[in-house]
C-alpha positions as CSV (number, residue, x, y, z in Angstrom):
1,X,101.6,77.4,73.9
2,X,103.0,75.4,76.8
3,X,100.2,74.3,79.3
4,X,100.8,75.5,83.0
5,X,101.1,72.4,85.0
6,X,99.6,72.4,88.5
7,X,102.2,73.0,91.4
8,X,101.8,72.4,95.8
9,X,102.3,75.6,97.5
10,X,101.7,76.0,101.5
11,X,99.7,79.3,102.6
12,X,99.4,79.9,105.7
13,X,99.6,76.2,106.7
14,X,97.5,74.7,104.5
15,X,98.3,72.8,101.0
16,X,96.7,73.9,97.6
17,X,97.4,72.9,93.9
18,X,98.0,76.2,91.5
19,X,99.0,76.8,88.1
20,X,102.6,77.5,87.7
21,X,101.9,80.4,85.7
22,X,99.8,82.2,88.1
23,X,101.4,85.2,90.7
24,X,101.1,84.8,94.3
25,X,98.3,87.1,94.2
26,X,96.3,85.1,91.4
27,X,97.2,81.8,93.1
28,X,95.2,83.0,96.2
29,X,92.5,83.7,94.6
30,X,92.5,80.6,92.4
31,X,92.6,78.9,95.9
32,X,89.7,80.4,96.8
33,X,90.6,83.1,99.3
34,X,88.6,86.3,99.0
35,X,91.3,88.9,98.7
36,X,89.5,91.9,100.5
37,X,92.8,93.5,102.1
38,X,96.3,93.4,100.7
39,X,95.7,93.3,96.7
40,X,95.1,96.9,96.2
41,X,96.3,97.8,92.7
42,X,97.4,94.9,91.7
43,X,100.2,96.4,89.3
44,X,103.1,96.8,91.1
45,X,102.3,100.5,92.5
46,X,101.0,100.4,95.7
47,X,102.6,98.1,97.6
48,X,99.9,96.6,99.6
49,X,100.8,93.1,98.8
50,X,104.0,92.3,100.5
51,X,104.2,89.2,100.9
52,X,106.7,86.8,102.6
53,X,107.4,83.4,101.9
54,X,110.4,80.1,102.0
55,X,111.4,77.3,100.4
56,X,111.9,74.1,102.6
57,X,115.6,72.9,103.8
58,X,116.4,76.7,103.3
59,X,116.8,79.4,106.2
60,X,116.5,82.2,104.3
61,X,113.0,84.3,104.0
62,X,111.9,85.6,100.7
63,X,110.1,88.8,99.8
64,X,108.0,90.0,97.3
65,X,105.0,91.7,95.7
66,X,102.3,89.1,95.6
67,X,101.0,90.7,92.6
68,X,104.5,90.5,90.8
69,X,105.8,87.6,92.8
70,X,105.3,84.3,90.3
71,X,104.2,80.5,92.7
72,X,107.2,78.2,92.8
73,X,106.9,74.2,93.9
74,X,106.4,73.8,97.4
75,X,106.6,77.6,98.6
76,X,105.7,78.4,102.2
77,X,103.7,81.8,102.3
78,X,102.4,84.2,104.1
79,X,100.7,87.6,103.3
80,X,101.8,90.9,105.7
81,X,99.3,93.3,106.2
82,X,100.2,96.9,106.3
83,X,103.4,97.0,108.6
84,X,103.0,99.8,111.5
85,X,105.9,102.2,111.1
86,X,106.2,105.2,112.7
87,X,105.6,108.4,110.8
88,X,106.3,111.8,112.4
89,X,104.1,115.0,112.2
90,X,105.8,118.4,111.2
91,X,104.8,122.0,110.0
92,X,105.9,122.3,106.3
93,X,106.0,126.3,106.9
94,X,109.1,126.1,109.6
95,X,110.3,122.7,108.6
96,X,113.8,123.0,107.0
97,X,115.5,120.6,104.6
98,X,118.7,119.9,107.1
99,X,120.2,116.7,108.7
100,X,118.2,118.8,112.4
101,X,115.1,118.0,110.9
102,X,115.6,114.4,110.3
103,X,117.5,114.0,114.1
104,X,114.1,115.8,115.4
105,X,112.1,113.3,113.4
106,X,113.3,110.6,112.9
107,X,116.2,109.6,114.9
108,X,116.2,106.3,114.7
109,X,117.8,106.8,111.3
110,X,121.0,107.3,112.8
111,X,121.1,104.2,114.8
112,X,121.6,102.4,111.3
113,X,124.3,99.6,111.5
114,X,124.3,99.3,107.6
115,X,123.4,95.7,107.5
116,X,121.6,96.6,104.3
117,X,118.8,94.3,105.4
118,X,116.2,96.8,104.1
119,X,117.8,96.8,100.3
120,X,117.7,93.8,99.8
121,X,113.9,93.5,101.4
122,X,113.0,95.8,98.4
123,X,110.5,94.6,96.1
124,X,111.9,97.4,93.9
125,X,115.5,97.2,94.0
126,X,115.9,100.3,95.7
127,X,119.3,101.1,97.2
128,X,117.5,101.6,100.7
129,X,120.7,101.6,102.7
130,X,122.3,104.0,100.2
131,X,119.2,106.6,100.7
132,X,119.6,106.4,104.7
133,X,123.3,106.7,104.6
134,X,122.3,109.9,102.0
135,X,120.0,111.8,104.7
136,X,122.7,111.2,107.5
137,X,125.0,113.1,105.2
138,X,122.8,115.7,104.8
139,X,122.6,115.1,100.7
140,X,118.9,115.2,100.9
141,X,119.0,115.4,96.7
142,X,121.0,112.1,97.0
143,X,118.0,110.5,99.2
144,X,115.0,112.0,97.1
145,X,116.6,110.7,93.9
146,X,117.3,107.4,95.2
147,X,113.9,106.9,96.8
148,X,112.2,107.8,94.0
149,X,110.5,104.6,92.9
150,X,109.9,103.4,97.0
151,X,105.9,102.1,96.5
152,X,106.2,102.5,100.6
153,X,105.2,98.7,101.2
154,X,107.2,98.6,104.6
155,X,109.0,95.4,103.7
156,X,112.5,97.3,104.4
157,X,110.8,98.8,107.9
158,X,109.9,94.8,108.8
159,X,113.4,93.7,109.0
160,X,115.5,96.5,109.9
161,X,117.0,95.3,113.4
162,X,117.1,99.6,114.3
163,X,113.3,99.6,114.0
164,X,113.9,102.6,110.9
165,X,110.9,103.9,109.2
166,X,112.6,104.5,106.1
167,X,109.6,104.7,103.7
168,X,108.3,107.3,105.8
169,X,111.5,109.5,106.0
170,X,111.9,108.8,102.4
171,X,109.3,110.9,101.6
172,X,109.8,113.6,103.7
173,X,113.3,114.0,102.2
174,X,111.5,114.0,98.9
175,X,108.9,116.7,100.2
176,X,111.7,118.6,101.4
177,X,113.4,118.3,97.9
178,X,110.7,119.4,95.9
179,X,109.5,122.5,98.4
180,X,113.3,124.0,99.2
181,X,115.8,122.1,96.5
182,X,114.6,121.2,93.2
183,X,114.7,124.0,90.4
184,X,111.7,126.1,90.0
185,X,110.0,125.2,87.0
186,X,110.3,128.5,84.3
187,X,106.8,128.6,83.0
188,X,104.8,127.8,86.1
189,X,104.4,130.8,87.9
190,X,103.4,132.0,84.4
191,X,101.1,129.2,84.2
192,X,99.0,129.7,87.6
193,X,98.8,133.4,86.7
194,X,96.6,132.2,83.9
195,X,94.4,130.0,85.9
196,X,94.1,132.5,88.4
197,X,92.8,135.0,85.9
198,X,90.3,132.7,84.8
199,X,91.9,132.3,81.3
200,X,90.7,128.8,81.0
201,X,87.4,128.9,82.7
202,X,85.1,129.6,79.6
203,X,86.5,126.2,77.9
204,X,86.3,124.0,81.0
205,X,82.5,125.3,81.3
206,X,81.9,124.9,77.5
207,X,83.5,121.2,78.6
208,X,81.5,120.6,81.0
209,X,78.1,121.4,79.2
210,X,79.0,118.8,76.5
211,X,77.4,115.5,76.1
212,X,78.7,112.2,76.0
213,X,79.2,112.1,72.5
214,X,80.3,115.5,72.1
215,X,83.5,114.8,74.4
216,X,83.9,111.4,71.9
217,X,84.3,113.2,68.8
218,X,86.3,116.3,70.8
219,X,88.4,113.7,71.8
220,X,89.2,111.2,68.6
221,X,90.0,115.0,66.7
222,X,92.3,116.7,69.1
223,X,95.3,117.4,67.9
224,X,98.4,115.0,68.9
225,X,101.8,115.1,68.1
226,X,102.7,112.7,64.5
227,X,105.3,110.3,66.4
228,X,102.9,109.7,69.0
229,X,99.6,109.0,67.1
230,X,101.5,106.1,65.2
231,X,102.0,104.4,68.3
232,X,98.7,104.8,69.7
233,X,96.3,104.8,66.3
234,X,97.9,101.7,64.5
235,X,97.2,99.6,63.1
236,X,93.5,100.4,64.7
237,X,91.7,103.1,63.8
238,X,90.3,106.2,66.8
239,X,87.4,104.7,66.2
240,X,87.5,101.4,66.8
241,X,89.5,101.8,70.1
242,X,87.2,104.3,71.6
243,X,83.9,102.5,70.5
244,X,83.1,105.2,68.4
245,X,80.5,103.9,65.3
């Protein structure tokens, strides 16, 4: 295995020697800075680590997840904290999914010039400009779908020259999807009937009155489906992957 080699990067100023094989978020902390704010989880989901950073003899600024984001020689960083962004306050029980709701709520939105500045800000490679461009046309399907995957880090809201809280109406055109749009699911009304008539309350008390190793051996003999307990079992056994002796 080839040895990482130490590289300069600049944060916030200052000069430090890294591993090249470390993220941005790692390097930090290899540093020596006491990441208390901003690293969250640290996977790619939550989006509390944008970070933005440049190269030198080059105008353009970079963006990224520090946690994804790997050091390159003689990168100038800087870590954003959670950008401010307006976010609007409505009743879901009179709230309708229409174009209205997004003029009363977010007007901005329509004050987009389609520089698509905010696409390509995303750490995800979300079509950003596309999902505005959706809600002004009133395809509010078009904008949940393409949305989907926003981590709502704010990096597209930083540089948008119309000030646009996109993240934010993002997920109310989501919401609105999934309370007025999307297909009702066939079994569920079924499903809550159940709960509500306490079919499953015995077992979950029966559960709950278990030990520790009780819920081990419940566990390691449940029943899974073939295709799936080759992938998880080998070539370990239950055992050995739950601690089980």
């Amino acid at each position: 295995m080839e040895q990482a080699r130490l590289i300069p990067i600049h944060i916030m100023g200052t000069t430090y020697e890294v591993p090249d094989t470390l993220t941005i978020l790692k390097a930090m902390e290899y540093a020596g800075f006491q990441l208390v704010r901003g690293c969250g989880c640290r996977g790619g989901i939550c989006g509390a680590c944008g970070t933005v950073y440049r190269f030198p003899n080059s105008h353009k600024i970079e963006i990224g997840l520090a946690c994804q984001t790997l050091v390159q020689p003689d990168m100038y960083l800087a870590q954003l904290p959670f950008f401010p962004a307006k976010r609007s306050v409505f009743d879901k029980k009179t709230v309708q999914a229409s174009v209205a709701t997004f003029q009363a709520l977010y007007p901005e939105l329509f004050k987009c010039v389609s520089c698509n500045t905010c696409t390509k800000s995303c750490p995800m490679e979300i079509e950003v400009m596309d999902y505005v461009n959706a809600i002004m046309r009133g395809d509010i399907k078009k904008a949940a779908e393409l949305s989907f995957d926003c981590i709502m880090c704010g990096l597209c809201t930083s540089r948008c020259p119309a000030e646009i809280s996109h993240y934010n109406a993002a997920i109310l055109a989501r919401r609105l999807y999934g309370r007025f749009l999307a297909p009702r699911a066939k079994h569920l009304h079924k499903q809550v009937e159940a709960v509500t008539n306490g079919q499953y309350t015995g077992p979950i008390m029966q559960l709950m009155e278990m030990d520790r190793g009780q819920l081990k051996k419940l566990y390691v003999e449940r029943e899974v489906e073939p295709n799936m307990a080759d992938e998880m079992w080998e070539p370990q056994s239950k055992e050995h992957l739950l601690g089980v002796s």
